[in-house]
Every structure is written in structure tokens, then in C-alpha cells.
N, C-alpha and C positions, 0 to 999 in steps of 0.2 A: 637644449630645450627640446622639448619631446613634441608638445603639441600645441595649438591654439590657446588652448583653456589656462596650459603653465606658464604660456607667454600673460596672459590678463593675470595672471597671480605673482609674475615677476615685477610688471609692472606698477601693480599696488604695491609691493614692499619695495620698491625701490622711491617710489615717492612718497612712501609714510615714514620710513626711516633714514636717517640721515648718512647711518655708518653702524658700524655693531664693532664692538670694541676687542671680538676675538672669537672661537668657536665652542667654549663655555658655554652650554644650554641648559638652565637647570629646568626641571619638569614638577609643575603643581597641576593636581591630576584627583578628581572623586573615584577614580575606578584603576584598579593596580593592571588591570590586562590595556588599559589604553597608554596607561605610562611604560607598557612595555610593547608598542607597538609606535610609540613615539621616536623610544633607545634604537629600537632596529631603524629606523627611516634614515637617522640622522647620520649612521653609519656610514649611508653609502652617498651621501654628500659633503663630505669635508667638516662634519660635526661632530661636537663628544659631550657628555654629561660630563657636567660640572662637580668638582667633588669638593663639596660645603667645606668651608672653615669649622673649625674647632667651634669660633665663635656662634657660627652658624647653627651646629650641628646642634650646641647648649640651647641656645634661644628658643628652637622646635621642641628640644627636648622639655621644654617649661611647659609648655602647652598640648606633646601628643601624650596619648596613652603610655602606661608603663612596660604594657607590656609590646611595642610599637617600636619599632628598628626606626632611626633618620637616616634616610640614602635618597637620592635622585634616581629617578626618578620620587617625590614626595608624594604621598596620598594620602592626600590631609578631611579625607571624609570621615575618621574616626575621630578624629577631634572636635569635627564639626559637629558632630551629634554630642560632644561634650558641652562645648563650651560659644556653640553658636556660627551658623557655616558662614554670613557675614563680617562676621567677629575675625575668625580662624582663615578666612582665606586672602582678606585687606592683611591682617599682619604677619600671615607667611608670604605675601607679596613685598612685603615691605622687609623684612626681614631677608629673604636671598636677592632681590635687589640691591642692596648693601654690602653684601656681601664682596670683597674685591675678587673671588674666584670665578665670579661669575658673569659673563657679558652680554646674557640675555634670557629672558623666564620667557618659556611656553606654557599659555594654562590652557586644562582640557575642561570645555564646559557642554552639557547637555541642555538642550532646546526642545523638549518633550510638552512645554505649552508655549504660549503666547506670551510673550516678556511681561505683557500691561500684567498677567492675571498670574503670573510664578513670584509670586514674594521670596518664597526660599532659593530660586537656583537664578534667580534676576543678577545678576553680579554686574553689571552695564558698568554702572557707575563707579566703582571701585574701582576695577581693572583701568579706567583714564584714570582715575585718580594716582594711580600708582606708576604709571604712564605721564603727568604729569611731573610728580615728584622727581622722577629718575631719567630725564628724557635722553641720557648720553646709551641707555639700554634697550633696544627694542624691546615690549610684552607684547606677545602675538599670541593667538587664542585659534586653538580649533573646536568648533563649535557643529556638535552633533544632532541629532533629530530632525522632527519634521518641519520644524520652526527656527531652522537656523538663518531664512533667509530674512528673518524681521529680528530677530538677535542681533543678526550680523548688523543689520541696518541701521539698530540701535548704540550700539559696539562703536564702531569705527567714527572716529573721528579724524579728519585730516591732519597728517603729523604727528601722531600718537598710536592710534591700533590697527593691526589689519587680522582678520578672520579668515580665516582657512577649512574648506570642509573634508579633508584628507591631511591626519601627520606628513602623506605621503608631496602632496602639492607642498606644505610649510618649510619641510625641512630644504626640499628642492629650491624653495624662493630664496630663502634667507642662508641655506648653502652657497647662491649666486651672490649674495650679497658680500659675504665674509669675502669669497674669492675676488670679488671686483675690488672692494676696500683695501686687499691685503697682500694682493697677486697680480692684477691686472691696472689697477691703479697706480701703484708706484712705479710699475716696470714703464708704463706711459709717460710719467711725470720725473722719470728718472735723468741726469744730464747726462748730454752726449760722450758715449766715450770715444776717447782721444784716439784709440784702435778699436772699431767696432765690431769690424770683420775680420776673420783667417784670412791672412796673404797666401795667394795660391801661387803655384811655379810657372813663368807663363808658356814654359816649353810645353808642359802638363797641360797647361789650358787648349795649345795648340792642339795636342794629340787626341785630346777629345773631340776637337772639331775634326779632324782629319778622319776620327772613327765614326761621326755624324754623317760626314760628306762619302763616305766608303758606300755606308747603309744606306744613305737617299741614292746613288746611284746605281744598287743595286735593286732599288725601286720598292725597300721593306721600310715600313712603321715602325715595327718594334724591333727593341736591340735586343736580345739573350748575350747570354753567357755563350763565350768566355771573352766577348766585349765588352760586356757590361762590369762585368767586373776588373778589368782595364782601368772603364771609367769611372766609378766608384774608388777604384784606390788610388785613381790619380788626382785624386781629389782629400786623398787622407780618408779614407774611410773603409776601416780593416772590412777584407771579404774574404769568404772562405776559397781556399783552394776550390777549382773547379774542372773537369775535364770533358769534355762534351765528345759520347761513344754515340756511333752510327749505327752499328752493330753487335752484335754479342760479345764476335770476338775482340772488338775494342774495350767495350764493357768490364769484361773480365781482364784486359791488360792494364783497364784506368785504375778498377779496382785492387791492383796486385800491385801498381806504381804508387797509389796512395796509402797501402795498409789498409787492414780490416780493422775494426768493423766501417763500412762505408753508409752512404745513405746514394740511394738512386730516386731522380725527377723526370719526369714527364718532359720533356722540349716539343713544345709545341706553340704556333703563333695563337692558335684560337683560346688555351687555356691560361687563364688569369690567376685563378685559384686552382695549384695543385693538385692539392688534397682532397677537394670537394669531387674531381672526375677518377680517382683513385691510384693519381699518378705519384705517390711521395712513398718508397721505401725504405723504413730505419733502419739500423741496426743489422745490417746485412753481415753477416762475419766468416762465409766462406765462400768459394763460389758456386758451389750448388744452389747458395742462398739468392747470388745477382744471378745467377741463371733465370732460378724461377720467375723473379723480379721482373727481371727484362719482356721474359713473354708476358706477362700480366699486360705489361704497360704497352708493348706492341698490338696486343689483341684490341685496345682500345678504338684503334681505329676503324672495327668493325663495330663498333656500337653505334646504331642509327640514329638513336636519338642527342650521342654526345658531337657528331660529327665533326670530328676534330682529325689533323693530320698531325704523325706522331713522325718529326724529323728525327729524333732518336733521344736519350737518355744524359741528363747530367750526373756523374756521379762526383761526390764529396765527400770529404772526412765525415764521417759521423761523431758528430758534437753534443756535446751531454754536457749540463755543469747542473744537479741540484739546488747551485745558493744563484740560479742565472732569474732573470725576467725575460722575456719576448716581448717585443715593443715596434711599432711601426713606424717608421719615418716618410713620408710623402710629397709629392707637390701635384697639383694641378691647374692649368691656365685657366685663370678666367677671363672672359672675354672685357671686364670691367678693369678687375684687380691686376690682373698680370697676373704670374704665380703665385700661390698661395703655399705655405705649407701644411702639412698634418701631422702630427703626434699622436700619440697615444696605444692602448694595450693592444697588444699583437697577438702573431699566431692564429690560430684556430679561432678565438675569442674576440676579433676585432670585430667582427659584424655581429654577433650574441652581442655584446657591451657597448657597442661605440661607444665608449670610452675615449672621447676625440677633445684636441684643441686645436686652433687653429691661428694663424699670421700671415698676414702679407710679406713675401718673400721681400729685399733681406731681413735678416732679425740679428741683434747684435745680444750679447751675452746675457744681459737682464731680462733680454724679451724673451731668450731661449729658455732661460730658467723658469721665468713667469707662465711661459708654454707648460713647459712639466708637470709644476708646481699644478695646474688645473684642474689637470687629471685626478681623479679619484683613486688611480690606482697608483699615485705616484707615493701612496706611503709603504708601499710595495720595494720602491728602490732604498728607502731609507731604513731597513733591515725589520724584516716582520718575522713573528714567535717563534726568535733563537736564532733569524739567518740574519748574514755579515748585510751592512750596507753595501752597497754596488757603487759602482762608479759613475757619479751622475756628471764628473767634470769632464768623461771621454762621450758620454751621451751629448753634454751640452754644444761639442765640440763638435760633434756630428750634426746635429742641427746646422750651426754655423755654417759646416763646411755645404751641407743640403741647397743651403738657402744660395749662399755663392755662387753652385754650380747651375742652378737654374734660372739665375741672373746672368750668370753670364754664358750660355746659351740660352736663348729666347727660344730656340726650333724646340726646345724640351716641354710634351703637351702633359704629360702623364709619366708620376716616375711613385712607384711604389716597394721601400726595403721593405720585405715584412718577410720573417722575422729579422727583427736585429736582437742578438743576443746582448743584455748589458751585464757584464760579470762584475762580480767585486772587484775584478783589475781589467778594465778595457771592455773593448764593445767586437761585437763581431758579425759583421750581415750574410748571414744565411740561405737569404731568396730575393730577388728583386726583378723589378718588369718595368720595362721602359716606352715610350714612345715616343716618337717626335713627327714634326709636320714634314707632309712631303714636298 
């Protein structure tokens, strides 16, 4: 939820509609650029145009022009100048209503006067009617011009319509809607399973505490690598090789023990993000290349305004997989909830998108998939134009294992993987920052 405004627009279509039957959206629309400005919205909230039945398709066809394509988006103003825009838009409301491909009609209506005084573009009354008729379907209306707010007022009837004055608010609402009915709801109302968490090893569990109690009495917050990563696998949760160089000539020994090409990181307590202070080198592939690397990321702590202390350089395999996703796993204490966790699109891209879901730590295998499932980006994992699905059952696992571990240390305030790589086969964490109470 972005703002105030889409909170009061979630809130209407959560108490006008009961449930929406799947993400089927067909679109009845007077103007072909608003029906294509509907298609782009609903993209990016877990929705898709509906693609008419046969039966469907024949029906329109008796009524539009000849020389007029039937697709969804519908733009049933040619017709309407045929055979009457009252006539033509009750019976293409009534017509992909019916339709079983479709689980819910958005119509685009323009408010360019006063409802009492527009005979022709008044459609109030139709749209419940047809709202009546089909009430297992949401019809939701986004309603344009200067007079949308006495439309609207006329429109909306409790339990039947709600008005929208952006495709971009509609699609958002009734995106929330689909996911709550279809994702969030069942994973809720799901029964307990009989194993709902990963059994962890408790010598493992020990050793994490041991590396807790190491770092508080060294009197530091946060944990780096190459403890973190300790703790992370001791918990099942694949991390990359990691070497942490002081100086060059470690640098170039870490780099020569792991093979080229490497990737070198910034080690530093005050930097969170990386990349953002210009500490993450790819693709390094010989060592003139971590040479240069190295002094870049040294010279950093001459930068007054980054003021940061540069303990030295992680270096790593350098990991590359074109068919991979970047994905973030998290938790954070809250002072109400205990830990929480985080999901969602990683990388460079987590703050651009937030892209986020969230749970109350622990979460058992429905919740975790139901996590996923959230996300917008999660059609991302289930293979997009021509790449392999990924592995959403070692993602899921990681969740699990996530939620365990910062249940079972409490002192964990802040713990962010980001990237976790998810491949078509297994998952693998690539950066992570820890912290815990002192």
C-alpha cells in the first residue's frame, strides 16, 4: 500500500465486494487509448485480460461493426453509434458477465457533465443492474472528467459498485482483493501442519549462539562474514564461499585460492548497501583487475561525506546464472510483533520496487508460499519468456529455515540476505548483514 488515498480505495472494494472469482479482467471501454492504459495497470498487480469465449466472442460479433476486431480490452463506442450506447453497453455488460472466462468487468465511463443532464453517457443505472444480476463478479468503473465526483456518488451502491478515478488506484484495489481471497486467505485458514517448521541441529543452534556471545563480547553489533556466513549455513541456507583480505596481498591470495573470475566487497560496519557507496567489484578475472579493485575500495575512506571505515575487502566466487532471480530475505524486531520477516525482489531493485511481503516470524510452508505468491514479481520464478522455472521449493525452505533462526535467537534485531540468488536448481546467498542487541 503506497499511500493514504490507496488505503481509502482498498477499503471500498473490500467492503463492496465479497471475493472475485480469479484475475480475469475483461475491459468495456468508449475510448481504445483508456482500454490500453487499463491492460498496462493490471500488469503490474497480479492481473490479466480476460480472453472471451468463442461464445463470447460470436455474441459481440452480432452487434459490433464488420469491420471491428472482438479482443479485451472491448470498445464498444462503434457499436454504440450503431445500434444505441444504452442498448450496446447493458448487453455487452451482460454478455462477458457470463462469460465463465471471466471474473470480473471493469467499465471506462466519462463524467464530462452532470449525470441529471447527460442522457447519453448516464449509464448509473445499468451498470447495478448488471451488478445485480451477477453479484458472484465484481463491475467496477473508472470514471473520468470533471463530474466524476457526482457520477461516482450516483454509481456506487453498497455491495455492488465502487468507482475509481485512476485505472491505476482500480487495478491496485482489486489486485489486493484477488491476493487476499486466493493467497492470503487460505494460507490463514489453512490446518495446522503436523511438521510446520525445519528441525534444526541443536549443536548448530548452539554454535550460533557461541558466535552471538563471541561478537557481544567483542562489544560489535553487527556480524560480517566469514561469521555470518557460519551462520547462515548452519542453519541450511546455501552462502557463497567467502574470504575476508586485510590487505592487497591477501586479496590477491584469496583471489588465486578461489579462481577467477572473483567478485570483491567493501567490509565495513557503517555500509549497508554495497553498491550504493561503490564498494561491489564483478567480474574481476586477473589480478591486475583485484589490484585496481582493491585501491578503489581503500581510497573510500577518504571520502568525507561517505565517512566510513574500510576494515578490508570480501572477496567471492563470481556468480553469474542468466535463467537466476535476486530476491531478498529479511527479518526485523519489532518492538510489538517480535520478528517479522521480509520477502520480496532483491538486488539493486529492492528499494526502486518494494516489491515486499511480509509475516510474523515463524511461518510454516503455506504461509511461506503465500509470502511469495504476493509478490508481483513472483511470476518471475515460475519461468518468464523462454526462461526455466527456478526453484521455488529451495526458496520456500529458506524462508522456513529464516523464520526458525530468528526465533530461536531473540538477540537477532536486523538480518538482511539480499541478494539471494534462486536458480532453477537451489538457492544461494550472496550478501547478508546482520545485527543483534548488545
Amino acid at each position: 500500500m503506497q499511500d493514504v488515498e490507496e488505503m481509502r480505495f482498498f477499503n471500498k472494494t473490500f467492503l463492496t465486494y465479497q471475493s472475485i472469482l480469479g484475475p480475469r479482467i475483461a475491459v468495456l471501454t468508449i475510448s481504445g487509448g483508456a482500454g490500453i492504459a487499463t491492460a498496462d495497470a493490471m500488469s503490474n498487480y497480479g492481473l490479466k485480460l480476460a480472453q472471451f469465449s468463442p461464445s463470447t466472442e460470436n455474441r459481440l460479433k452480432e452487434v459490433f461493426p464488420d469491420w471491428m476486431e472482438v479482443i479485451n480490452p472491448a470498445d464498444i463506442w462503434p457499436a454504440g453509434m450503431m445500434h444505441g450506447y444504452h442498448h450496446i453497453y447493458s448487453l455487452s455488460l451482460e454478455i462477458v458477465l457470463s462469460d465463465p472466462q471471466v471474473d470480473a468487468v471493469f467499465c471506462v465511463s466519462p463524467a464530462y457533465l452532470h449525470p441529471a443532464q447527460d442522457e447519453l453517457l448516464n449509464i448509473t443505472d445499468l451498470l447495478n443492474q448488471a451488478a445485480t444480476n451477477h453479484p458472484e463478479k465484481p463491475v467496477a468503473v473508472w470514471v473520468y472528467g470533471p463530474y466524476r465526483q457526482e457520477f461516482a456518488s450516483i454509481l456506487e451502491k453498497p455491495g455492488q459498485i465502487a468507482a475509481y478515478h485512476s485505472p491505476e488506484r482500480a487495478m491496485a484495489a482489486l489486485g489486493a482483493l484477488y491476493r487476499y481471497h486466493h493467497r492470503i486467505k487460505p494460507a490463514l485458514e489453512a490446518p495446522e501442519e503436523k511438521e510446520p517448521f525445519i528441525a534444526i541441529n541443536d549443536q548448530k543452534i548452539s554454535r550460533v549462539k557461541e558466535i552471538f556471545s563471541t561478537v557481544r563480547k567483542q562489544n560489535k553489533a553487527t556480524i560480517n562474514f566469514p561469521e555470518l556466513g557460519e551462520v547462515l549455513q548452519s542453519y541450511g541456507i546455501p552462502t557463497v564461499s567467502t574470504i575476508v583480505a586485510d590487505n592487497l596481498a591477501e586479496a590477491l591470495a584469496a583471489a588465486s585460492e578461489i579462481g577467477y573470475p572473483v567478485a570483491m566487497k567493501v567490509l565495513s560496519p557503517e555500509v549497508t548497501h554495497k553498491s550504493d557507496v561503490g564498494g561491489v567489484y564483478l567480474n574481476l578475472n586477473s589480478p591486475a583487475a583485484v589490484e585496481e579493485a582493491f585501491k578503489k575500495i581503500k581510497v573510500l575512506e577518504l571520502n568525507q561525506e561517505l565517512r566510513i571505515k574500510v576494515l578490508g575487502v570480501l572477496i567471492q566466487p563470481y556468480v553469474t546464472n542468466p535463467d537466476s532471480v535476486e530476491v531478498i530475505l529479511g527479518s526485523k524486531k519489532d518492538p510489538v510483533f517480535g520478528p517479522v520477516l521480509v520477502y520480496g525482489l532483491g538486488g539493486i531493485y529492492t528499494e526502486l520496487f518494494k516489491d515486499v511481503a511480509f509475516r510474523i516470524a515463524p511461518v510454516n510452508r503455506t504461509q511461506a508460499l503465500a509470502m511469495i505468491q504476493e509478490t508481483r514479481s513472483y511470476q518471475l520464478l515460475l519461468g518468464f519468456r523462454g526462461k526455466p522455472p527456478l526453484d521455488l521449493e529451495a526458496l520456500v525452505n529458506s524462508l522456513l529455515k529464516l523464520g526458525q533462526m530468528v526465533v530461536n535467537h531473540p538477540e537477532i534485531q536486523e538480518l538482511d540476505i539480499n541478494p539471494l540468488l534462486v536458480m532453477p536448481k537451489g538457492v544461494l546467498a550472496l550478501d547478508a548483514r546482520l545485527s543483534i542487541e548488545l
